[in-house]
C-alpha positions in Angstrom: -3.6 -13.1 -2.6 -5.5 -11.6 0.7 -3.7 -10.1 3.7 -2.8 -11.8 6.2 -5.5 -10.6 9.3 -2.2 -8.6 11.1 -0.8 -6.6 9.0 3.0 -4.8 9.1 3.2 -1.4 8.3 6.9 -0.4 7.6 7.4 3.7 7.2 9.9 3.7 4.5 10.3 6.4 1.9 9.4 5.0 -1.4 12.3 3.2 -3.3 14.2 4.9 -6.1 17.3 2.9 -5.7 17.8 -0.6 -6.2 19.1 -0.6 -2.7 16.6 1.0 -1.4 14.2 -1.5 -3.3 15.7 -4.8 -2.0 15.6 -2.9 1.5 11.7 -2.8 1.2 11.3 -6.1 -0.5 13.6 -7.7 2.5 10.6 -6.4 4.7 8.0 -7.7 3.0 9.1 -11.0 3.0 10.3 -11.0 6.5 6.6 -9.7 7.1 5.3 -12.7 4.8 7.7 -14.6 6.7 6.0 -13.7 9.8 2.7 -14.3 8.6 2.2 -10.7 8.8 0.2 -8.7 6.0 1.7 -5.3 4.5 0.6 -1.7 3.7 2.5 0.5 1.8 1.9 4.1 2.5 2.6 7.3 0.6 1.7 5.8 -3.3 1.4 9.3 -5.4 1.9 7.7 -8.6 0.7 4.4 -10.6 4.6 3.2 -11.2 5.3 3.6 -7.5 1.6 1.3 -6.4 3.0 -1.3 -9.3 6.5 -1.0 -8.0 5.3 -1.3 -4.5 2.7 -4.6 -5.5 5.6 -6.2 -7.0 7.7 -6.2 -4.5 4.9 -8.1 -2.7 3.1 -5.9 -0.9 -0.6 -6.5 0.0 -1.9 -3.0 0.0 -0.8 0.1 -1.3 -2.6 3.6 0.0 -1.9 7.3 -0.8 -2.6 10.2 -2.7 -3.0 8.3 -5.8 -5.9 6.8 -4.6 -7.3 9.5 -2.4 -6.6 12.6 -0.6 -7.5 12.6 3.0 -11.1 12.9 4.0 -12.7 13.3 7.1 -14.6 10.3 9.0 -17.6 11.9 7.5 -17.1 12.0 4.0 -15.5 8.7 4.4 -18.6 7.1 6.2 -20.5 8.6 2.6 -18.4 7.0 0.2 -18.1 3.9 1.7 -22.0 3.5 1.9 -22.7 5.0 -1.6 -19.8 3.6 -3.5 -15.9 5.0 -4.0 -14.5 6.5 -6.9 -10.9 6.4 -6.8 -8.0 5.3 -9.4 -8.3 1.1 -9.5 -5.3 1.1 -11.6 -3.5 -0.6 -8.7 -3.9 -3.9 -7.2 
């Protein structure tokens, strides 16, 4: 499924209770609702990007994918290629 082109970005601390799971997945779908797209920020770990992806979110970024890089080194890998963890999405 591709994101729609605006896209909600919720700051919620990644869900470890069931509460605090239906909490994010009542956001995505008001977002989906909306007609808005979603990024989830702050994926360290596979089972929180799968988590995260079930719940219906459209993308999932963080330090499981990548560490922070500057523009620079960011400009490189996106014109020679990216090697991150595709595990995800």
């Amino acid at each position: 499924m591709s994101a729609p082109a605006r896209t909600a970005q919720p700051r919620i601390l990644m869900a470890r209770t069931t509460s605090s799971a239906r909490l994010v997945q009542t956001i995505v779908h008001l977002a989906n609702d909306l007609g808005l797209g979603t990024v989830a920020e702050g994926a360290q770990k596979v089972e929180q990007g799968e988590v995260l992806r079930s719940l219906g979110c459209h993308l999932v970024q963080g330090y499981y994918f990548s560490k922070p890089v500057p523009v620079a080194d960011l400009e490189r890998l996106l014109k020679n290629g990216i090697e991150v963890n595709a595990s995800v999405g």
